[in-house]
N, C-alpha and C positions, 0 to 999 in steps of 0.2 A: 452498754455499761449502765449504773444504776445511778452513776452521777456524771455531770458533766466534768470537765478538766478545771473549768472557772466555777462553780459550788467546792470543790475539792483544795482549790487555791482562797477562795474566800474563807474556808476553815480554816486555812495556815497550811495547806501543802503548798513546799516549793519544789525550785526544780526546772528542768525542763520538761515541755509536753507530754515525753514518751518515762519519764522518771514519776508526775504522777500519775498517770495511766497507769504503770507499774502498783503503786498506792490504792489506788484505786481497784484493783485487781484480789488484792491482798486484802482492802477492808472488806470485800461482797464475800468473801470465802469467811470469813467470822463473819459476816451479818446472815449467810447461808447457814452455818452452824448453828448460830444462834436463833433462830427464826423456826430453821428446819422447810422453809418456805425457798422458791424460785422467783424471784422479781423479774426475771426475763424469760422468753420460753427455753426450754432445754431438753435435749432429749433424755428419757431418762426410765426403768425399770425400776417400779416400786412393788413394795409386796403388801398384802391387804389379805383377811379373813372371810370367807364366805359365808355370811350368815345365817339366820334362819329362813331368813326371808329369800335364800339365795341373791343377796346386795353385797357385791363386793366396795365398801368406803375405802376411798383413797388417799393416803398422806401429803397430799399436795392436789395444786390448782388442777386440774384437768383440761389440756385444750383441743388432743386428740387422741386414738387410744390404735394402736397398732397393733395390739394382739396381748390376748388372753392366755394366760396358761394355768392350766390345774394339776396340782400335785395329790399325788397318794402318798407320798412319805417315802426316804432314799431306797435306793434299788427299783426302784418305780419308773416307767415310762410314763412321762409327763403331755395329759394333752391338752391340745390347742384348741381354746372351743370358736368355732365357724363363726363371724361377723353377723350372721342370720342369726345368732342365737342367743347374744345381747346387744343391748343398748345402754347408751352414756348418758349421762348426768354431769355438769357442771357447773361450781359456785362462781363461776363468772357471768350465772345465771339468777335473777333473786332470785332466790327463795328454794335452790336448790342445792344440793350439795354435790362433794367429787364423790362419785360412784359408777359402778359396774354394774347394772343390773340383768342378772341372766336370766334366759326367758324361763317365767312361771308357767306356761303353757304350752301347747303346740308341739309339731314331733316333724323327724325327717326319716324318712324309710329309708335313706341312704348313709345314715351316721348308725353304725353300730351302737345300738343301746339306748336310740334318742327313737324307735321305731314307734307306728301309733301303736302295734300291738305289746310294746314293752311298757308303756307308762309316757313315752316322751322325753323333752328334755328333762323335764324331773325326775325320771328316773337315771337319766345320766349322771346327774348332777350329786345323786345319791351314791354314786361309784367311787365317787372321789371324794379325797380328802375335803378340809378348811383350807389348805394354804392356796394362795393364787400370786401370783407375778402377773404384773400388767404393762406392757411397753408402749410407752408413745411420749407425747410432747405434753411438756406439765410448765405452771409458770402464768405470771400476768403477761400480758401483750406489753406493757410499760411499767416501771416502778409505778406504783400508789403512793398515793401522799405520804409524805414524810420517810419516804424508804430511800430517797435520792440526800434528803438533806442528811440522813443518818449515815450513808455511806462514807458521806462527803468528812464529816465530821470521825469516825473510825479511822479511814485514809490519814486522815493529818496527827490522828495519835499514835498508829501503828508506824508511821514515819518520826515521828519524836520520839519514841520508844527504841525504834530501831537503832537509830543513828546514834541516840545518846544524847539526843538533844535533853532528854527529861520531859515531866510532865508538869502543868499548872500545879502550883499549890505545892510547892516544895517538896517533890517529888511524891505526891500522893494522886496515883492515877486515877482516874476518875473508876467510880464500882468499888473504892475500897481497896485497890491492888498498891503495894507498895509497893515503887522500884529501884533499884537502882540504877547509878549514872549508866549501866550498859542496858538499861531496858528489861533489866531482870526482877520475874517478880519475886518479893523475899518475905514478905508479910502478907496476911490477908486480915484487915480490919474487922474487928468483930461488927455483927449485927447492934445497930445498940434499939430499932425500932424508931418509933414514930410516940407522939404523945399520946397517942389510943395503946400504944403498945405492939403495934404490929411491928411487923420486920417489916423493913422496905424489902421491893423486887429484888430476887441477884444480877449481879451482872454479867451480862453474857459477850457483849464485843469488847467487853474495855471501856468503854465511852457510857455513862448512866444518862446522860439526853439523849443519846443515840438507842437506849435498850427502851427508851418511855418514847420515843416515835415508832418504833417495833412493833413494841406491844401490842398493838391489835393485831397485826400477823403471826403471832405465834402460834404454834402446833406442835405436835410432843411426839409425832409416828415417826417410824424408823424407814431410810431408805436402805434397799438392800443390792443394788446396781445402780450405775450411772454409766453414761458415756457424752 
């Protein structure tokens, strides 16, 4: 989990053990929305573009990569390109990022179309589409700082909200969302900015101390599988 049961309790969830566990459950699923990030590993099928450089970038952390697949676009038989024929990248690495990179070079006599006398894998690579599916395990090994205290904090509003206990501030949920006694949102507060004029951040879990402990983890790429 991404918080403990006592950070979850010290926020204001009550209950017993297995009630905020349950809380706890329900706030990572909006911190996961909101982030677009995995604070634990998970298995998972993301989709990413092949660029020119043939580098597939990845929308989440990368920790291991099970298989590649390249599309031609529907009606198309989809292939699987051989572990021999890229290499991984991971931002759990400085200074590197989540990516795919397929080989720029070199060839296999035995993969149609990857031949030395065809071009290689670059000329494979030129057969297919941009689109690519990548399965494996994405995710930090542990929450990162402040991803555990934000949970924790989520969990105990998404349980006052539910229950109907209400929110701080006479029922003005934190982000701007107004609710009523059953947790429903019925307003959304205007932007009014900041004294420079900016907009503050939106809100994304319900909780605006818990979206500015986030914040550094956020990512905007779309997952298009999971399990």
């Amino acid at each position: 989990m991404y918080c403990t049961v006592a950070q979850a309790r010290a926020a204001g969830c009550t209950g017993t053990d297995s009630e905020v566990i349950g809380w706890i459950l329900a706030a990572q699923r909006r911190v996961d929305a909101y982030t677009q990030q995995c604070f634990e590993p998970t298995d998972l099928t993301v989709s990413g573009e092949v660029g020119g450089d043939a580098r597939i970038l990845l929308p989440r952390r990368v920790r291991t990569v099970a298989a590649v697949t390249l599309s031609a676009g529907p009606g198309t038989v989809d292939y699987v390109v051989p572990p021999s024929a890229y290499r991984v990248t991971s931002s759990a690495v400085l200074g590197q990022v989540d990516a795919v990179q397929l080989a720029l070079c070199g060839f296999n006599d035995l993969v149609a179309g990857a031949e030395s006398y065809s071009g290689g894998w670059p000329n494979l690579w030129r057969r297919w589409g941009t689109t690519a599916s990548v399965a494996g395990s994405y995710g930090y090994e542990t929450p990162p700082p402040g991803a555990d205290l934000a949970t924790a904090q989520v969990a105990a509003w998404v349980q006052a909200v539910t229950t109907g206990q209400g929110t701080p501030g006479g029922g003005i949920a934190p982000g701007g969302l107004r609710v009523d006694d059953e947790g429903n949102n019925v307003v959304i507060e205007p932007d009014t900015g900041g004294e420079d004029g900016a907009a503050p951040p939106r809100s994304g879990t319900g909780v605006t101390t818990a979206d500015v402990l986030l914040a550094p983890y956020l990512n905007h790429h779309q997952l298009i599988g999971g399990a």
